[in-house]
N, C-alpha and C positions, 0 to 999 in steps of 0.2 A: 347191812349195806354201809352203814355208815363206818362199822370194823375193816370192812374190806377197803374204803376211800382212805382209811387212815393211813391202811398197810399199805396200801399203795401210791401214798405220799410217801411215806417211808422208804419205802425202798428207791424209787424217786431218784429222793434225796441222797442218798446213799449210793444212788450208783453215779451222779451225776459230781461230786467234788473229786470221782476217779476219771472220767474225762479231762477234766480239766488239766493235770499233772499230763497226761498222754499228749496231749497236742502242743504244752512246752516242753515237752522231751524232744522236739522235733529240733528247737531252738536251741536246749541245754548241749544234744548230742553233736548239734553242729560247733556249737561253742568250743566244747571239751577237743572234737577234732583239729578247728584253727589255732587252740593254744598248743597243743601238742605239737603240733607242723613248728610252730614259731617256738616253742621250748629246745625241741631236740635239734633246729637246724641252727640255733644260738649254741648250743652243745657242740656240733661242726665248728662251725665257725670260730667258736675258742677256742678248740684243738688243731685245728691248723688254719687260720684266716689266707694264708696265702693262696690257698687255692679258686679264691673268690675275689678276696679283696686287692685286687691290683689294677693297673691301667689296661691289661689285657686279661679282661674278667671272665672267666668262666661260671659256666653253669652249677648247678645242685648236683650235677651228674659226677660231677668230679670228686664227691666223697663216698660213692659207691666203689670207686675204684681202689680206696686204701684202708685196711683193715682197722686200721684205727679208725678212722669215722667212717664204716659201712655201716655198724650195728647204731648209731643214734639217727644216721641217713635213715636207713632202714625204716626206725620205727616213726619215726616224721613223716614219710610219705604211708607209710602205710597204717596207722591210725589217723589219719584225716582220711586217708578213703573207708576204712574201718566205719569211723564213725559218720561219713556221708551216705553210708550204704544201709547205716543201721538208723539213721533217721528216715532213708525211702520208707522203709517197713511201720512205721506211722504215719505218712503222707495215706490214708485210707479214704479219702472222699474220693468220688467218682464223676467230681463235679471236673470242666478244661484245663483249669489251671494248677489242681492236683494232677491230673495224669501228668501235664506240663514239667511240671517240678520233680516228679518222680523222675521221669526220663533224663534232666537235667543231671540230677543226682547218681543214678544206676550209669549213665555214661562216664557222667565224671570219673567216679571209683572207676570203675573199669579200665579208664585210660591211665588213670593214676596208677593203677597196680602191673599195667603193660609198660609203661614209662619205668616206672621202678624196676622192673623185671630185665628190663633189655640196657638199662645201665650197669648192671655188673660184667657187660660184656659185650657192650658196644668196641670199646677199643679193639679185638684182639682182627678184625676185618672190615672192608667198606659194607659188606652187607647187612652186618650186625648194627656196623653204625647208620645207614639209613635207615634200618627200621627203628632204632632209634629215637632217630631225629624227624620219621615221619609220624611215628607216636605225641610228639613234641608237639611238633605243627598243628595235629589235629585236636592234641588239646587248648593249644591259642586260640584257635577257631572256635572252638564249642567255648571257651571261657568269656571271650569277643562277644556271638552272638549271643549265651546265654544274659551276657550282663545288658544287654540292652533291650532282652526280652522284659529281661526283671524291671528296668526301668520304667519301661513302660508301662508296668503293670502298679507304678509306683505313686505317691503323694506329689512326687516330684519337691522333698523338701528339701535344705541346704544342706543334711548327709547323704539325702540319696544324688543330687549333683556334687558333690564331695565325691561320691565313689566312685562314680561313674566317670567322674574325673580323671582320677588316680589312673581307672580301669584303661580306658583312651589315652593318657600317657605311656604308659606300660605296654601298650599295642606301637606307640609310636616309637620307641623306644627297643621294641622288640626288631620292627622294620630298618631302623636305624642300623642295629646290632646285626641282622639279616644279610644287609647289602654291606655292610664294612666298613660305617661311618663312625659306628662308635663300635664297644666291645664293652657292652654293660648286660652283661647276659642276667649275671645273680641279680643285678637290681630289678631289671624286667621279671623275674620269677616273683620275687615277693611282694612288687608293687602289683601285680595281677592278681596271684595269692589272696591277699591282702583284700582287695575291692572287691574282688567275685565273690570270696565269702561271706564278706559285710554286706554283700547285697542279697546274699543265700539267707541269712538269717535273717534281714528285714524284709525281703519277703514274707518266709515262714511265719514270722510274727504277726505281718498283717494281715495274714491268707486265716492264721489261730483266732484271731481277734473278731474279723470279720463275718467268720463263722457263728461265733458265740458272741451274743451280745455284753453278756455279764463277762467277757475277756479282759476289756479295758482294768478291771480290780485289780486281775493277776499278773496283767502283761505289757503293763507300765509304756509310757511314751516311745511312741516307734519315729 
């Protein structure tokens, strides 16, 4: 008996420091995606700024449209849904705020890869361009409400009002931009960007943490 307690501390042990790595993959994956998005759309942006950076700003949509930056567009929109879709696939608890967070995720990608999809060819009609730009809109919506789901689900400490921040300017910002007060479409993209997925990953971190007590060792100040 007491062979078989040992073995079965053993194994235990052994399977439990492999959890651990699994539920900050959830964190590492989201990581890897929001630098990627911010690497390759820094890549646009030095190969032609003028297509963003002026007083009548356009959107991320506008380097799909020229062959010189479709291919680093490309890969910027579509590893951050890559890798939002392949952190779902570890979101495995069955508890509200896992299914919660899954969904958040599986939509996002989804829309992110339909957004990307219908900007190589929004221009060439108005119908191409509303589905577009209704792809667009309903990603502001889900970006909008999920970041204040997350809030709430938060510490409420001075990054998660930081982001939330950011998140709420970037919506006003956007409405601005809507009605024809201003014309800062790029800035609204990355200031949204930006704060929904800082608030993705600090979720996921305290959703990791909370689960496991012995978390706090590996998953550092949230």
């Amino acid at each position: 008996m007491q062979g078989i307690r040992r073995g079965s501390r053993s194994v235990t042990a052994g399977i439990q420091p492999r959890l651990i790595p699994q539920r900050q993959r959830v964190v590492t994956l989201l990581v890897r995606g929001e630098l990627a998005f911010l690497l390759f759309t820094g890549v646009c942006v030095a190969l032609h700024p003028g297509f963003v950076l002026k007083w009548n700003e356009g959107g991320m949509s506008n380097y799909a449209l020229h062959l010189k930056t479709a291919i680093p567009y490309t890969l910027a929109v579509a590893l951050l849904a890559l890798y939002s879709r392949r952190a779902t696939r570890l979101c495995t608890n069955d508890d509200q705020r896992s299914r919660q967070l899954r969904f958040v995720l599986n939509t996002f990608s989804s829309i992110l890869v339909l957004v990307m999809l219908t900007s190589y060819v929004y221009s060439l009609n108005i119908v191409l361009k509303d589905a577009h730009f209704g792809f667009g809109t309903v990603l502001i919506i889900l970006v909008g409400t999920a970041s204040l789901w997350m809030f709430q689900q938060s510490s409420r400490s001075s990054w998660d009002w930081l982001l939330v921040s950011i998140q709420l300017s970037g919506d006003v910002v956007a409405l601005l931009t809507a009605i024809g007060d201003l014309h800062l479409l790029f800035l609204t993209e990355m200031l949204t960007n930006v704060s929904f997925v800082g608030l993705l990953i600090r979720t996921s971190r305290r959703m990791a943490r909370e689960s496991d007590p012995n978390a706090s060792s590996y998953d550092g100040a949230a």
